[in-house]
MARSETOR-623364 format. One record per atom (N, C-alpha, C): residue in one letter; x, y, z. Coordinates in steps of 0.2 Angstrom, whole numbers, padded with zeros to 4 digits, always signed. Layout:
// MARSETOR-623364
AXYZ...
//
This chain:
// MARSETOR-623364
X+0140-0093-0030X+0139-0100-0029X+0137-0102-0022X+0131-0105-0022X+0129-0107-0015X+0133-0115-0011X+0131-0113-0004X+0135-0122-0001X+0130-0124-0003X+0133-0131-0003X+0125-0135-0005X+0124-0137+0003X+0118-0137+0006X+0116-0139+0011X+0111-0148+0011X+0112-0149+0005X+0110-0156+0003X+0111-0161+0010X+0118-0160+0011X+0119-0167+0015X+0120-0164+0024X+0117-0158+0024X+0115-0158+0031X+0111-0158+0035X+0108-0160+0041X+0103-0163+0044X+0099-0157+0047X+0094-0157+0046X+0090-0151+0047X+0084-0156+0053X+0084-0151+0059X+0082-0156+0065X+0076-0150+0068X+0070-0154+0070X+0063-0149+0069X+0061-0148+0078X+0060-0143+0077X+0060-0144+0087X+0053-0139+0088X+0052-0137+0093X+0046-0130+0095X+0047-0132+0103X+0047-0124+0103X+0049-0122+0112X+0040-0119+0114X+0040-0121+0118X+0032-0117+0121X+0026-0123+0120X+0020-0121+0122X+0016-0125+0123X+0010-0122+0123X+0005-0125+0118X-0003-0124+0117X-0002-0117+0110X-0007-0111+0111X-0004-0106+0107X+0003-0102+0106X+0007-0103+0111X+0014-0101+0112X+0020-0105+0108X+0017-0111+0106X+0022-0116+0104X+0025-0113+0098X+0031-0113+0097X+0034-0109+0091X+0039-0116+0088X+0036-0117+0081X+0041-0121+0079X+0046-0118+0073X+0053-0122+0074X+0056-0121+0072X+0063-0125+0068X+0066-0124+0064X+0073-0128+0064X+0080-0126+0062X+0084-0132+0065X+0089-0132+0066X+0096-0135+0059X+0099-0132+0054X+0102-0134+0049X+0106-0134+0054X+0111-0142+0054X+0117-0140+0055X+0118-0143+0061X+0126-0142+0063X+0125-0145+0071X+0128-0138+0073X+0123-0139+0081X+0125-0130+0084X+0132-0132+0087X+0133-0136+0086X+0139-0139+0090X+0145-0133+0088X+0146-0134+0082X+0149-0129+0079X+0148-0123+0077X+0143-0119+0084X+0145-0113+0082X+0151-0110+0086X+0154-0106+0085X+0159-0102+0088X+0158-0094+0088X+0162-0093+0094X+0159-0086+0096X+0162-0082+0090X+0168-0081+0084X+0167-0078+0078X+0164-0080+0074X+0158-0086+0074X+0155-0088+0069X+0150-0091+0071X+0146-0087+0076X+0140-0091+0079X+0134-0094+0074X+0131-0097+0077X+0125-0100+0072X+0120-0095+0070X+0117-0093+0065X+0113-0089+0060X+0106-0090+0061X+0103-0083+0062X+0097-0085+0063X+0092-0083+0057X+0089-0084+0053X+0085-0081+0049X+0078-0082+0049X+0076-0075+0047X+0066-0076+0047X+0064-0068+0046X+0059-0069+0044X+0054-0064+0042X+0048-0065+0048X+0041-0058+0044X+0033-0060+0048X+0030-0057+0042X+0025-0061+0040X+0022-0069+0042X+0026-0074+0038X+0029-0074+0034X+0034-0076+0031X+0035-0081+0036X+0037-0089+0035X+0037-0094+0037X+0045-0098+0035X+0048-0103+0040X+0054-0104+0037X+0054-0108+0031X+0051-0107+0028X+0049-0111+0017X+0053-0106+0016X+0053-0099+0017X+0055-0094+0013X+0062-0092+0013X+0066-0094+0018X+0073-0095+0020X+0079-0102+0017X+0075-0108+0015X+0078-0112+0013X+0081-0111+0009X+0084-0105+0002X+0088-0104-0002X+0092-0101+0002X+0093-0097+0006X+0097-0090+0010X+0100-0097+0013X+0096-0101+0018X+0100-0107+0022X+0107-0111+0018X+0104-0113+0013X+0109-0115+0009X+0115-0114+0007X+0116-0106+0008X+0122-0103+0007X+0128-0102+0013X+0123-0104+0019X+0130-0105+0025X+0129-0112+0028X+0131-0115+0023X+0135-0121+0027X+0140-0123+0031X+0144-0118+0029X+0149-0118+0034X+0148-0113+0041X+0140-0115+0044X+0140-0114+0051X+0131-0115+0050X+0130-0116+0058X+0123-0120+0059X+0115-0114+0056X+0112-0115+0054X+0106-0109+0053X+0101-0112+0055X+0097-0109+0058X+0090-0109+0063X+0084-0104+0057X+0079-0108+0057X+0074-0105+0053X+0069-0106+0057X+0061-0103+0058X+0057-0103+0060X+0052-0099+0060X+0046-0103+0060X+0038-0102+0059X+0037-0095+0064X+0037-0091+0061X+0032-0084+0066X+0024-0088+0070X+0024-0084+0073X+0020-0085+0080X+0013-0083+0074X+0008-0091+0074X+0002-0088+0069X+0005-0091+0063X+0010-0094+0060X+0012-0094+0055X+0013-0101+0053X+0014-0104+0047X+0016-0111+0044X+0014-0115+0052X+0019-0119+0051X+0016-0126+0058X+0016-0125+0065X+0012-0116+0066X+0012-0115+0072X+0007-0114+0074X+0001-0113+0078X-0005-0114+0081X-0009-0110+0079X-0014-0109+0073X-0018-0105+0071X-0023-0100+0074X-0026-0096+0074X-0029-0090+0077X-0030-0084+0075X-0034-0080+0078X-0038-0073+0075X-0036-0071+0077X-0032-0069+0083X-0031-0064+0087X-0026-0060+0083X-0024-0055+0086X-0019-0048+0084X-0014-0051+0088X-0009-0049+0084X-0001-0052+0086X+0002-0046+0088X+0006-0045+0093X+0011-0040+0094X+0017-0041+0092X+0020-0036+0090X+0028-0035+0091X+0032-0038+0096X+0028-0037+0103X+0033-0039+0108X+0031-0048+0109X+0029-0049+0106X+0025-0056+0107X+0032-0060+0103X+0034-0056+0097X+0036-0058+0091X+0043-0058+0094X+0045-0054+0096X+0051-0054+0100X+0053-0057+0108X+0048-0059+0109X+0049-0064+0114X+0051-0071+0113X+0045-0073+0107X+0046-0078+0101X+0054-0081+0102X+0056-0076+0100X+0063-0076+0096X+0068-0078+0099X+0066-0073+0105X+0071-0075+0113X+0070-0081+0115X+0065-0086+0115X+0062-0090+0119X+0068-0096+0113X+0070-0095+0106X+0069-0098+0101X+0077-0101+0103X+0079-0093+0104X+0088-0093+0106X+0088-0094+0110X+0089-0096+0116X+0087-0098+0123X+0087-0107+0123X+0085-0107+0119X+0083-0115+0118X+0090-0117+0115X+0091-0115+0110X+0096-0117+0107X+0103-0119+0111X+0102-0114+0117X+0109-0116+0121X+0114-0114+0119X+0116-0110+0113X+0123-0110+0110X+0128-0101+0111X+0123-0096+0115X+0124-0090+0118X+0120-0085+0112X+0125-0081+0110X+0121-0077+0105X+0121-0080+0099X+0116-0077+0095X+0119-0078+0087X+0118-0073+0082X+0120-0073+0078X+0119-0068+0072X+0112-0069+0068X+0108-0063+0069X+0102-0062+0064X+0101-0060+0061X+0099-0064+0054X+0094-0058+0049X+0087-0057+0047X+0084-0053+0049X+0076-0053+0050X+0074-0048+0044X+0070-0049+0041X+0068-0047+0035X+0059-0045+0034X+0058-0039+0032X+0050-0034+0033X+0050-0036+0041X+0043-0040+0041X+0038-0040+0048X+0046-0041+0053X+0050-0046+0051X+0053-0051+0053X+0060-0046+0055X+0061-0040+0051X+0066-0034+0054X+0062-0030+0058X+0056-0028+0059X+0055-0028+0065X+0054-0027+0070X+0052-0034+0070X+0054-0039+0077X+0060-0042+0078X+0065-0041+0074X+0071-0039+0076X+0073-0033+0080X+0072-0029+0078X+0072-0021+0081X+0071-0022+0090X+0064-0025+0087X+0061-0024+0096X+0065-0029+0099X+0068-0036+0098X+0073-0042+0101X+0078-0038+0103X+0082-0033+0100X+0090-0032+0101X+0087-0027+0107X+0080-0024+0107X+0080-0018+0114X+0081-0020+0119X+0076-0028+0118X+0073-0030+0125X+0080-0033+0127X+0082-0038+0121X+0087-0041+0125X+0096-0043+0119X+0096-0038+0119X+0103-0037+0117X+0109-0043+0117X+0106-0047+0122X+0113-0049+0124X+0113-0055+0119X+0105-0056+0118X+0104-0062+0113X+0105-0065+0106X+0110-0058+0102X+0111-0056+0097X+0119-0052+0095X+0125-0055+0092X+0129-0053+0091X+0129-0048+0084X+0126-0049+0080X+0127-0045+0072X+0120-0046+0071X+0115-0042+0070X+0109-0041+0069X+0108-0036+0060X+0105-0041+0059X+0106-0036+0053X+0098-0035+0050X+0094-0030+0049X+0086-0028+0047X+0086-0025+0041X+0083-0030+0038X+0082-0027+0030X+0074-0026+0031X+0074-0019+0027X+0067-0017+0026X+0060-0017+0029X+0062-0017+0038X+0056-0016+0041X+0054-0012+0042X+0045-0014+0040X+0041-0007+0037X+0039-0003+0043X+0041+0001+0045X+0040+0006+0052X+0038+0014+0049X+0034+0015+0050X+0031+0021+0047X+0032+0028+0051X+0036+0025+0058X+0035+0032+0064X+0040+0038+0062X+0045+0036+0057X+0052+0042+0056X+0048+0042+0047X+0043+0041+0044X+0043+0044+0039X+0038+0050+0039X+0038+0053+0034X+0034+0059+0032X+0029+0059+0031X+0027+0054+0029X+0020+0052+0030X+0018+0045+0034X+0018+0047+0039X+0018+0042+0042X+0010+0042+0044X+0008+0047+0046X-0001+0046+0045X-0003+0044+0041X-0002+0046+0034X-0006+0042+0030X-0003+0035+0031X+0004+0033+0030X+0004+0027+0029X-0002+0021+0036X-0003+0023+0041X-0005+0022+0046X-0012+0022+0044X-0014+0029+0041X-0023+0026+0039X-0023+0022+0034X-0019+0019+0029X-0018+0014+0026X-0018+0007+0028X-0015+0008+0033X-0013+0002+0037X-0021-0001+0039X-0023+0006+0043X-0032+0004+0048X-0036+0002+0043X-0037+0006+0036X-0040+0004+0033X-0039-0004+0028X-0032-0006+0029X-0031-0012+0027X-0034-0019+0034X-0034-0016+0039X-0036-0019+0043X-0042-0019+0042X-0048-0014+0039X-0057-0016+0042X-0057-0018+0038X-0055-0018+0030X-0056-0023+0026X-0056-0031+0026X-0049-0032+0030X-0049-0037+0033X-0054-0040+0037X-0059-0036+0041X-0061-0039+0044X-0070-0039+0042X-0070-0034+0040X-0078-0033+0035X-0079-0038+0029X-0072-0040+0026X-0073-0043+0019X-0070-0048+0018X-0063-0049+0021X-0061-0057+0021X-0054-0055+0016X-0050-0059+0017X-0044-0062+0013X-0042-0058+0006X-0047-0058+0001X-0046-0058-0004X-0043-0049-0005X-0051-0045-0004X-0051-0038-0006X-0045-0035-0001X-0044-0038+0004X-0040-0034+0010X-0032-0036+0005X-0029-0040+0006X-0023-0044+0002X-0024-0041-0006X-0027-0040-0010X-0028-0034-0016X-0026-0027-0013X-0027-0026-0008X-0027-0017-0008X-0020-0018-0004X-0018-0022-0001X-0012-0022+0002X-0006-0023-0003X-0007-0027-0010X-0003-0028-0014X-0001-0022-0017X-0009-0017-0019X-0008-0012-0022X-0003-0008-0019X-0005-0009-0010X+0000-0004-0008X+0008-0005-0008X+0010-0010-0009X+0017-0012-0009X+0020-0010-0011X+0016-0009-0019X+0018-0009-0025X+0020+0000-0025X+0017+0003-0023X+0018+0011-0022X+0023+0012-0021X+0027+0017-0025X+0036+0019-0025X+0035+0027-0024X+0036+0030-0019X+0036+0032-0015X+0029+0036-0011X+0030+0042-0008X+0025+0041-0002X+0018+0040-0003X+0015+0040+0001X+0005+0038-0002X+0005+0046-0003X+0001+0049-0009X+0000+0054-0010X-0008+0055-0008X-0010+0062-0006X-0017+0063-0004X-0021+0061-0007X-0027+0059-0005X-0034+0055-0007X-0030+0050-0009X-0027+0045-0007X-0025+0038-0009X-0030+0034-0007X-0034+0034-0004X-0039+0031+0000X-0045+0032-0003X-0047+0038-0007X-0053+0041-0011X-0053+0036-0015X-0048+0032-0019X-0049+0029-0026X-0052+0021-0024X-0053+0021-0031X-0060+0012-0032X-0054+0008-0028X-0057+0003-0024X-0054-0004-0024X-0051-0008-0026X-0046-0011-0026X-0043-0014-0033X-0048-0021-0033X-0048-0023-0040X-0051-0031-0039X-0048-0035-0037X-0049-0039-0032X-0046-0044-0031X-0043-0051-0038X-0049-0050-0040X-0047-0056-0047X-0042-0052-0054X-0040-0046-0051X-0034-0043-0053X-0029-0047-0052X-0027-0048-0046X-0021-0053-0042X-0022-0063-0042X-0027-0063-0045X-0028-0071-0044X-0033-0072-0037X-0035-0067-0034X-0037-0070-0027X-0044-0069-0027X-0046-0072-0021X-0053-0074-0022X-0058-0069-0020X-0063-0067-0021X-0068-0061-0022X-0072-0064-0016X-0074-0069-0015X-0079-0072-0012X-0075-0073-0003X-0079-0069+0001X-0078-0071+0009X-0079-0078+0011X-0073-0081+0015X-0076-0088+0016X-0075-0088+0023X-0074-0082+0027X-0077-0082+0034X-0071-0084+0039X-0067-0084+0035X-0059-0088+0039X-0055-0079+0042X-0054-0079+0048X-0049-0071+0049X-0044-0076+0050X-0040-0078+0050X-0032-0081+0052X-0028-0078+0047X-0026-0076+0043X-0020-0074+0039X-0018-0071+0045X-0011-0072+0043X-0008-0070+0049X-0005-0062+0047X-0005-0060+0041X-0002-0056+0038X-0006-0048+0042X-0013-0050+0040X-0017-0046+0046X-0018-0045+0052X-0017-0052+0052X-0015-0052+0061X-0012-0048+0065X-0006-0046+0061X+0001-0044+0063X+0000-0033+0062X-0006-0033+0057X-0006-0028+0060X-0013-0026+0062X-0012-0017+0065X-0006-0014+0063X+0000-0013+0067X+0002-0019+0072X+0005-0019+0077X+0013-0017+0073X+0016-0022+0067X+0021-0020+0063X+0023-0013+0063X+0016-0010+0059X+0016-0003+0055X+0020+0001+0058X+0015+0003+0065X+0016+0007+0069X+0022+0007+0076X+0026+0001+0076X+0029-0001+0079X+0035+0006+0081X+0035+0008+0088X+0040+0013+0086X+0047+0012+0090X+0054+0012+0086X+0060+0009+0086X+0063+0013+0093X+0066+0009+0098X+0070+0012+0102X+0076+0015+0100X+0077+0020+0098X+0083+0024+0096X+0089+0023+0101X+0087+0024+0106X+0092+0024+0110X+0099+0017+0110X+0093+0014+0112X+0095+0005+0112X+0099+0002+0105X+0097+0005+0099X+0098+0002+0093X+0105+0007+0091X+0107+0015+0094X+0112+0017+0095X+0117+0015+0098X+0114+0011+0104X+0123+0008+0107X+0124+0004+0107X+0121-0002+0097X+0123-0007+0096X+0128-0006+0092X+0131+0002+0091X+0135+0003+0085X+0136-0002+0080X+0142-0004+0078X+0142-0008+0072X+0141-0015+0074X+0137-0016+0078X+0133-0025+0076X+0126-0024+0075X+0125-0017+0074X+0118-0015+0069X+0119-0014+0061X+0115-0018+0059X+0116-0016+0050X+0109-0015+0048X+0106-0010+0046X+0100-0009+0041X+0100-0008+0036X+0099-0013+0031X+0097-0013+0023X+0090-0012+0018X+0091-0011+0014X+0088-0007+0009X+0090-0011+0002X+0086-0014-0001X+0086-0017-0008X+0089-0011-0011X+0091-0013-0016X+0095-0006-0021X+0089-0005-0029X+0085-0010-0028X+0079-0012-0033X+0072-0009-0028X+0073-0008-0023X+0066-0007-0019X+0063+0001-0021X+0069+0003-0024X+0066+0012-0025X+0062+0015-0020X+0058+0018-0021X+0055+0021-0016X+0049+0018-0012X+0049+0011-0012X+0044+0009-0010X+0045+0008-0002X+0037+0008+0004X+0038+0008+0011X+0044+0005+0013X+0043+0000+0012X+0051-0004+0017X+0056+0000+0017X+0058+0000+0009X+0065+0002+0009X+0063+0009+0011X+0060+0016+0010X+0060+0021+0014X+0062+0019+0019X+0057+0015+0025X+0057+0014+0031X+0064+0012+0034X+0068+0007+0033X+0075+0007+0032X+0079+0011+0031X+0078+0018+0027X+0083+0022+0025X+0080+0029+0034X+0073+0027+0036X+0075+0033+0037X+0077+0030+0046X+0076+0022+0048X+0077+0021+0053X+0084+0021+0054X+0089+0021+0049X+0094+0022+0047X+0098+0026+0051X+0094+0033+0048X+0096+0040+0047X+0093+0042+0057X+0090+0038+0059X+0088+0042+0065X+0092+0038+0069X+0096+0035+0069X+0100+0028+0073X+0108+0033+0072X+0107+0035+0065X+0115+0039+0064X+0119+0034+0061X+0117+0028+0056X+0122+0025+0054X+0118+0026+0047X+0124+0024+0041X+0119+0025+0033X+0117+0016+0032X+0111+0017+0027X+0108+0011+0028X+0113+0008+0021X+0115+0000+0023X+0117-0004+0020X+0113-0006+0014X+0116-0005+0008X+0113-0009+0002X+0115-0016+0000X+0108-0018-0002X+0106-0027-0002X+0105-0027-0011X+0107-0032-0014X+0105-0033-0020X+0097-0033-0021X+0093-0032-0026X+0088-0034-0027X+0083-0029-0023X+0077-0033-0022X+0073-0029-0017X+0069-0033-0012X+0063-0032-0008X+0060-0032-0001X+0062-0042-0003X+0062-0045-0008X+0060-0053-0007X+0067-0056-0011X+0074-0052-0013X+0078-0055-0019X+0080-0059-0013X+0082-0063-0007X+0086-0069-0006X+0081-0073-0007X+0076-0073-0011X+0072-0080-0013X+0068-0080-0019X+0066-0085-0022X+0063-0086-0030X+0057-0082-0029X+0057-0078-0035X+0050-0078-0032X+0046-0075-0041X+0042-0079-0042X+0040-0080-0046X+0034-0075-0048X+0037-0073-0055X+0034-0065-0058X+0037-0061-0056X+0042-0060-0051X+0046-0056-0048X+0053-0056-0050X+0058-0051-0050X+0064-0053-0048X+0066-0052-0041X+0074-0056-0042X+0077-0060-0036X+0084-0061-0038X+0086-0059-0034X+0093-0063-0033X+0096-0067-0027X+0093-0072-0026X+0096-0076-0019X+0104-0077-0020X+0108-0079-0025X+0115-0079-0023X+0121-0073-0024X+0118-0066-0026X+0121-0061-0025X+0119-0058-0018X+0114-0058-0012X+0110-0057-0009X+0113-0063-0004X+0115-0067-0004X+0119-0072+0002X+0126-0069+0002X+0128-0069-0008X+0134-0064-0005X+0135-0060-0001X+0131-0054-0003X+0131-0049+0003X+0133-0051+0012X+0125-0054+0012X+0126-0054+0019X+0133-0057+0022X+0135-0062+0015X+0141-0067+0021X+0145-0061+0022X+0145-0056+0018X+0151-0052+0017X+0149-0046+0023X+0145-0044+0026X+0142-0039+0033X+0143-0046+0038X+0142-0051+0037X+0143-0056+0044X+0150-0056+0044X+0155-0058+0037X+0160-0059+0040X+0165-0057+0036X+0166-0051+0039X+0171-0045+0032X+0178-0046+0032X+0180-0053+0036X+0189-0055+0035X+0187-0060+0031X+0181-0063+0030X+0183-0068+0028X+0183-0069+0021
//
């Protein structure tokens, strides 16, 4: 059963100025966070804070911050290529603001990580971090292919526009385990396969391509992520099978030297998602249960 977050005050703020400006908000009063129970940070990339409002809901009994990735929902649109370290700046700049010392994160795909790269740069800014399913390709086995998938989802994107690139990227998601050879030899998927639109309308801003291949390729500090011992947690859907993320998860896991924490559901269960399954309130269980295991 979730808290109901109905009757608390959700207060919209953005740190930065011009294309830096990152908006974001505040459930809750930070007032109340406390060093056992800091205030909670939740977010994805490109994934915007719409997507966190169920997961918000479920800790009421402490303050939650959600927020629009850089490129994203009500933050300042643009072509350019986003970095990792941009994204993790973001974050710092986000906690910083807040005034309230560290907090506990959970960052999810693009959003774990740019978590990753937050806890290297700045550790102190983060008591229990916890990354589900970020898609990092450098500890897997095919990490070349996954990487010529990646480049090739990028010239699509920029040769073709929104529709074919977002078709071949769905296709790939949907892959349960590794890209096998000549993955790249075969037809195109249709776009009007998926609902999406065939026709270029000349717009690059998705942010989704933005972001790579800077996500893909991101390569994790091992060392840095090793001396967070246990206020590191990496998860892996129990439904994700062998698709990227959760691979990537298991093997960032596996090179850190912790085993990777199972999460109900899969890459999107703490939120609706329509045609999909999800689990948002076994999925809040969890995590309340990794953030606060006495209680």
């Amino acid at each position: 059963m979730s808290d109901s977050s109905a009757a608390r005050t959700v207060v919209t703020r953005t740190v930065g100025e011009g294309d830096d400006a990152i908006t974001y908000d505040v459930h809750g009063d930070l007032a109340a966070a406390t060093a056992e129970r800091p205030a909670l940070f939740l977010f994805g990339a490109p994934m915007d804070a719409t997507g966190f409002q169920i997961l918000a809901g479920h800790f009421g009994d402490r303050p939650v911050v959600t927020y629009d990735p850089r490129g994203a929902g009500r933050n300042p649109v643009g072509t350019a290529d986003i970095t990792v370290q941009q994204h993790a700046d973001d974050l710092h700049r986000v906690i910083a603001a807040l005034g309230v010392g560290a907090v506990d994160a959970f960052g999810t795909s693009g959003g774990g990580v740019n978590l990753l790269a937050l806890i290297a740069a700045h550790p102190e800014d983060v008591r229990l971090a916890v990354v589900h399913e970020p898609p990092v390709a450098e500890f897997l086995p095919d990490r070349d292919a996954v990487l010529a998938v990646t480049a090739d989802l990028k010239r699509t994107f920029a040769d073709q526009g929104t529709g074919p690139a977002l078709a071949k990227f769905i296709q790939f998601v949907m892959l349960d385990g590794a890209v096998p050879d000549g993955y790249l030899d075969g037809p195109a998927p249709d776009p009007a396969m998926f609902g999406l639109p065939t026709e270029d309308d000349g717009s690059r801003t998705d942010p989704l391509f933005r972001n790579m291949p800077a996500i893909l390729s991101y390569v994790p500090e091992a060392e840095a992520l090793r001396a967070r011992g246990e206020r590191l947690v990496i998860a892996a859907g129990v439904e994700s099978g062998e698709t990227m993320p959760a691979r990537a998860a298991r093997a960032v896991a596996a090179v850190v030297g912790i085993p990777a924490a199972e999460f109900p559901s899969n890459h999107g269960g703490f939120t609706e998602q329509p045609g999909f399954p999800s689990d948002p309130d076994g999925f809040a269980a969890r995590l309340r249960d990794v953030l606060d295991p006495r209680a």
